[in-house]
C-alpha positions in Angstrom: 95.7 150.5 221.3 94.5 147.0 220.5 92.4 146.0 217.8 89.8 143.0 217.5 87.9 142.8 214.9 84.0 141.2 215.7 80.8 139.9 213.9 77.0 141.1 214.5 75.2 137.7 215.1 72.2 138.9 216.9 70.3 142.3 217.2 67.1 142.2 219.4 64.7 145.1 219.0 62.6 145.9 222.7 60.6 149.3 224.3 62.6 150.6 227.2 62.5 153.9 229.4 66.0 155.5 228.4 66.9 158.7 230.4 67.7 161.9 228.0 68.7 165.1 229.6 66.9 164.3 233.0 63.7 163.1 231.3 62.8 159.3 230.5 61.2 158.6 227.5 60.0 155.2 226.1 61.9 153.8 222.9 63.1 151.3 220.8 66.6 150.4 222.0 68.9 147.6 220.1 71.0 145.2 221.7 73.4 144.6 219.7 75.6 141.1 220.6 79.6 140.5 218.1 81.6 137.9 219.0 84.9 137.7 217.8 85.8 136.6 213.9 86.6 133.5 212.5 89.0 132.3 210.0 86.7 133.1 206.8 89.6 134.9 205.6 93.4 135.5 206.2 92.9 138.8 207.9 90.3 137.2 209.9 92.5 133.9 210.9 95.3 136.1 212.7 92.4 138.0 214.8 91.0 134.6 215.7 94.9 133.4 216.4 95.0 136.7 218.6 91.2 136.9 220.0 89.6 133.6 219.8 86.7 134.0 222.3 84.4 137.0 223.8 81.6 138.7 223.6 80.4 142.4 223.1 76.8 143.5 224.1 75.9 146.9 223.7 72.3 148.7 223.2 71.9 151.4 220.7 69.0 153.6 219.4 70.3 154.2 216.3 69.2 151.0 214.3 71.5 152.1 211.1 74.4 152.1 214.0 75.1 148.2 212.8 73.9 145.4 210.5 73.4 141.5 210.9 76.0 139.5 209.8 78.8 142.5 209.3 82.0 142.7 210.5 83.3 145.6 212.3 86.8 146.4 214.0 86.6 147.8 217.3 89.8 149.8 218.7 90.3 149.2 222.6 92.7 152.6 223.8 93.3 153.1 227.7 91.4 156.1 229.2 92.2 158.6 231.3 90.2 158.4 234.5 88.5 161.6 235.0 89.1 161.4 239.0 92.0 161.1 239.7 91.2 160.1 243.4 88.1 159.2 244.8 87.6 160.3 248.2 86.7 157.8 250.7 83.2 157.5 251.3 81.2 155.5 254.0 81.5 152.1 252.4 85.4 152.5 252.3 86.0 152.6 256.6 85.2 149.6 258.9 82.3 149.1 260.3 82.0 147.9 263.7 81.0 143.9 264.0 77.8 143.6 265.3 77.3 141.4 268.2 74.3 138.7 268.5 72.8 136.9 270.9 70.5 134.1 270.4 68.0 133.1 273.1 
């Protein structure tokens, strides 16, 4: 696991369709936009030394989910892959060049 630790510097509030269970429904989504700390504090000097550029953009509906101006850690941890193998599908085999004339 790897650990950052980010600050909210922008939430934007907009109407959008969001899919729930099959059915789309109009509501207000937050996009939420951290960007790594900076050295305010000690703690926040050896995340800097460690992350010192990025971004993360993510939309919520909640709008208690985060707060402008807060700090937040955010824990990166490898996931499984639920498929283990894809099977190849028509993109994956060669297609055949195509051949053009020009008059």
């Amino acid at each position: 696991m790897t650990r950052a630790k980010f600050i909210v510097q922008k939430i934007e509030r907009e109407l959008r369709t969001v899919w729930t269970h099959g059915n789309s429904q109009m509501k207000e989504v937050h996009t939420v936009q951290m960007f790594p700390v900076a050295a305010n504090s000690e703690e926040n000097a050896k995340f800097f030394a460690s992350t010192p550029c990025g971004e993360i953009k993510i939309g919520v509906i909640d709008p208690g989910l985060f707060e402008l101006g807060k700090e937040y850690y955010v824990d990166f941890t490898e996931a499984e892959p639920k498929i283990k193998e894809v099977p190849p599908g028509p993109r994956d085999f060669p297609r055949p060049k195509e051949k053009r004339e020009f008059a």
